[in-house]
TIMARNU-27770 format. One record per residue (C-alpha): residue in three letters; x, y, z; residue number from 1. Coordinates in nm, 2 decimals. Layout:
! TIMARNU-27770
+-----+--------+--------+--------+-----+
!  aa !      x !      y !      z !   i !
+-----+--------+--------+--------+-----+
! ALA !      X !      Y !      Z ! NUM !
...
+-----+--------+--------+--------+-----+
This chain:
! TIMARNU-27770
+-----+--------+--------+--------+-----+
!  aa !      x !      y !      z !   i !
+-----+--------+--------+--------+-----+
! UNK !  18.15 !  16.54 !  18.12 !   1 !
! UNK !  18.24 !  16.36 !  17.84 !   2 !
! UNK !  18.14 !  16.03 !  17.97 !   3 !
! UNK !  17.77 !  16.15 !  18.03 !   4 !
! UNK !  17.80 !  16.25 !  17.64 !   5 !
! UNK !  17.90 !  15.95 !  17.57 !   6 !
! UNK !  17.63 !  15.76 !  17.77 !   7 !
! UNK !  17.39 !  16.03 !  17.64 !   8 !
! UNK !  17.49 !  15.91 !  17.26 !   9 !
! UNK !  17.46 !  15.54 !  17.36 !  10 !
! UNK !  17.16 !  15.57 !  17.55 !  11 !
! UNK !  17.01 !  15.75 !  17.22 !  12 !
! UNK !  17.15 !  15.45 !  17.02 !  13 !
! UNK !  16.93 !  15.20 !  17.17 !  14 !
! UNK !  16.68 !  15.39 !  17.23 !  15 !
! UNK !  16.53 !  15.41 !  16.93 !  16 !
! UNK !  16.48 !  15.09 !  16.74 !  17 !
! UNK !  16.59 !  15.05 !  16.38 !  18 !
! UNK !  16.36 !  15.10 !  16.11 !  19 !
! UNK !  16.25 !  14.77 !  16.00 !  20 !
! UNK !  16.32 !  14.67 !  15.63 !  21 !
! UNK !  16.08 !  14.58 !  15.41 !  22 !
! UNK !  16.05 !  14.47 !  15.07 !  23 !
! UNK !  15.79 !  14.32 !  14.82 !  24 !
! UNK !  15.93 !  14.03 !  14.70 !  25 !
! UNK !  15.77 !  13.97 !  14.28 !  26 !
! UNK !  15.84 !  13.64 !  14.18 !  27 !
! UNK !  15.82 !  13.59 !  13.79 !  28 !
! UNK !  15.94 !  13.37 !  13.55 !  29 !
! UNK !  15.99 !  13.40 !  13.21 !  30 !
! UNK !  15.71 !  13.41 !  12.96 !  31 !
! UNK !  15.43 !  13.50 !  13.23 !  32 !
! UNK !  15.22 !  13.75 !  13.05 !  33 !
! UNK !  15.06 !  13.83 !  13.42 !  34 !
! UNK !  15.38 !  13.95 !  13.50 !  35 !
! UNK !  15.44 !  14.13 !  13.17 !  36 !
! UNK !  15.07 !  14.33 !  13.25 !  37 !
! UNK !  15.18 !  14.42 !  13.65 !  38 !
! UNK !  15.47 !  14.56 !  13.45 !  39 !
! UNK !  15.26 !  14.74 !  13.22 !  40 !
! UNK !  15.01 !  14.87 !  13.40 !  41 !
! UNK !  15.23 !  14.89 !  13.75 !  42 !
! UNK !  15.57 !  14.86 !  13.71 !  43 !
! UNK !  15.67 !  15.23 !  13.58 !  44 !
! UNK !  15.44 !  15.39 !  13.87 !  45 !
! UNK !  15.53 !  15.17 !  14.17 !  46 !
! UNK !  15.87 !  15.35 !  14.27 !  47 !
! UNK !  15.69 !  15.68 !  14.29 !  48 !
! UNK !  15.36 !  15.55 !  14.51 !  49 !
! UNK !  15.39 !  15.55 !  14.91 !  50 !
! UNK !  15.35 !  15.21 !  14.89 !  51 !
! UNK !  15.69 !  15.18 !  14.64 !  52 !
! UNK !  15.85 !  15.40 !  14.87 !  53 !
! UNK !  15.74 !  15.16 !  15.19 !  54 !
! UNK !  15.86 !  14.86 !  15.06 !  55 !
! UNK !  16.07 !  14.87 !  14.72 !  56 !
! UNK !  16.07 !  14.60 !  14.49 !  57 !
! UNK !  16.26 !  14.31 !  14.43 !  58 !
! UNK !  16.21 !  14.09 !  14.17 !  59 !
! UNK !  16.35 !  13.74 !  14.17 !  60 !
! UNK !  16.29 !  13.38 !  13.95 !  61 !
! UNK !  16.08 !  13.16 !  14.13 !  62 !
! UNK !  16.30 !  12.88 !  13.99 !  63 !
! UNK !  16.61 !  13.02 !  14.17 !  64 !
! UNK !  16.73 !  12.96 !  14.49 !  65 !
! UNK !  16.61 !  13.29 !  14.79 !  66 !
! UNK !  16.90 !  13.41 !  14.97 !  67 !
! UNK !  16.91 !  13.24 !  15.32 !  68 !
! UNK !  16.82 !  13.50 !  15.57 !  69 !
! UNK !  16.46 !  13.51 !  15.31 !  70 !
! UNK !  16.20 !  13.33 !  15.52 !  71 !
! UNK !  15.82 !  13.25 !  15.33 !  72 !
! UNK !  15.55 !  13.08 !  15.43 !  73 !
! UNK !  15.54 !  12.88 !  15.20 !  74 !
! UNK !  15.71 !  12.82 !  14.84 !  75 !
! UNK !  15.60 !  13.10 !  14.56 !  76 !
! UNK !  15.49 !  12.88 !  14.28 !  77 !
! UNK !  15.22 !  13.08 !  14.08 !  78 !
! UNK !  15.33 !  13.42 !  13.89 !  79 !
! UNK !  15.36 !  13.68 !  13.94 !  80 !
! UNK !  15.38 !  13.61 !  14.35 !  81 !
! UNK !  15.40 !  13.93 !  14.55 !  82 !
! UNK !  15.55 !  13.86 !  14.89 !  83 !
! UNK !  15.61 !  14.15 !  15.14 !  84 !
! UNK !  15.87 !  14.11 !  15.33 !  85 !
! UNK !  15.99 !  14.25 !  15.66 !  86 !
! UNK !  16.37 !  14.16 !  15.81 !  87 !
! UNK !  16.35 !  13.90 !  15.56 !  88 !
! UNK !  16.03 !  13.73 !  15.69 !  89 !
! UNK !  15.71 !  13.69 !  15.54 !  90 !
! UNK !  15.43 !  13.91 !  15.63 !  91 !
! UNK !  15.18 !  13.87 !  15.36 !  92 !
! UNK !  15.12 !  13.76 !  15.02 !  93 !
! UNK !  14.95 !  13.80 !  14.69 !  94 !
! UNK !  14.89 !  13.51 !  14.47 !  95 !
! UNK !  14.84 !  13.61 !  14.09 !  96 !
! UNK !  14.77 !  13.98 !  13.95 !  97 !
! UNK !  14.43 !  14.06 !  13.99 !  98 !
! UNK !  14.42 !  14.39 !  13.80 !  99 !
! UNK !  14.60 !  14.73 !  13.90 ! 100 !
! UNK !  14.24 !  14.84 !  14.08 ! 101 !
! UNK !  14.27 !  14.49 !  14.32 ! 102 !
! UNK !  14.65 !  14.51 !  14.37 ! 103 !
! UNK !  14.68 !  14.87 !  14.52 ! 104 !
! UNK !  14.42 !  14.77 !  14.80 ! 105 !
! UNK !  14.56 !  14.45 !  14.88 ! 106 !
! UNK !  14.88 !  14.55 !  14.91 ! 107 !
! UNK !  14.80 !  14.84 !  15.08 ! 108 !
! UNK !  14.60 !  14.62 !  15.34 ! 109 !
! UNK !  14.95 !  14.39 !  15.37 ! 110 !
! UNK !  15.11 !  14.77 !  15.46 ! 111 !
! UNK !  14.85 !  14.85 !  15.69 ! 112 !
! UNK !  14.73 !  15.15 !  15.48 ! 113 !
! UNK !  14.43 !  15.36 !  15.48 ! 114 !
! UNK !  14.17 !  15.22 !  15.25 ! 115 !
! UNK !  14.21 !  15.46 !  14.94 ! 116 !
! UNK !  13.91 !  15.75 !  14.91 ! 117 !
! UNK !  13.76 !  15.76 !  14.59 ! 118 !
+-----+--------+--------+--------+-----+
């Protein structure tokens, strides 16, 4: 009996794949005042939105070296660059803050999101 448990427990294991990790990726560099406004106007809100909670930020110099298993497109060389991120692999960018009203529906497009009601 206990090895049918223990298949039972394995079988559930695999059978369900693991939640995929995802992450938007802000690079900034000092002295941007784009990246100053998105933290403005965004920053304090983002955590708390559906989209914060989907994929949580994680802000890194575009100057520094990404961590190896980071793989993107291409190089991030305007700021602020918003890169989502699934499994460490690119899935959609935004180059450049184009105001808080642009930003929520792009990135929610990125996130595959309802279009917002107004």
């Amino acid at each position: 009996m206990r090895t049918l448990w223990k298949a039972l427990a394995l079988w559930a294991l695999t059978a369900v794949p693991a939640a995929a990790e995802t992450r938007l990726l802000m690079g900034v560099e000092d002295g941007c005042m784009w990246c100053a406004r998105w933290e403005a106007q965004i920053g304090p809100i983002y955590p708390k939105t559906t989209e914060g909670e989907m994929a949580p930020l994680w802000q890194v110099d575009i100057n520094d070296p990404l961590p190896s298993d980071v793989t993107l497109d291409r190089p991030m060389v305007f700021t602020p660059t918003f890169v989502v991120i699934e499994d460490g692999v690119e899935i959609g960018r935004i180059e450049g803050y184009p105001g808080e009203d642009f930003f929520w529906g792009l990135l929610g497009q990125i996130l595959g999101l309802p279009p917002a009601q107004t």
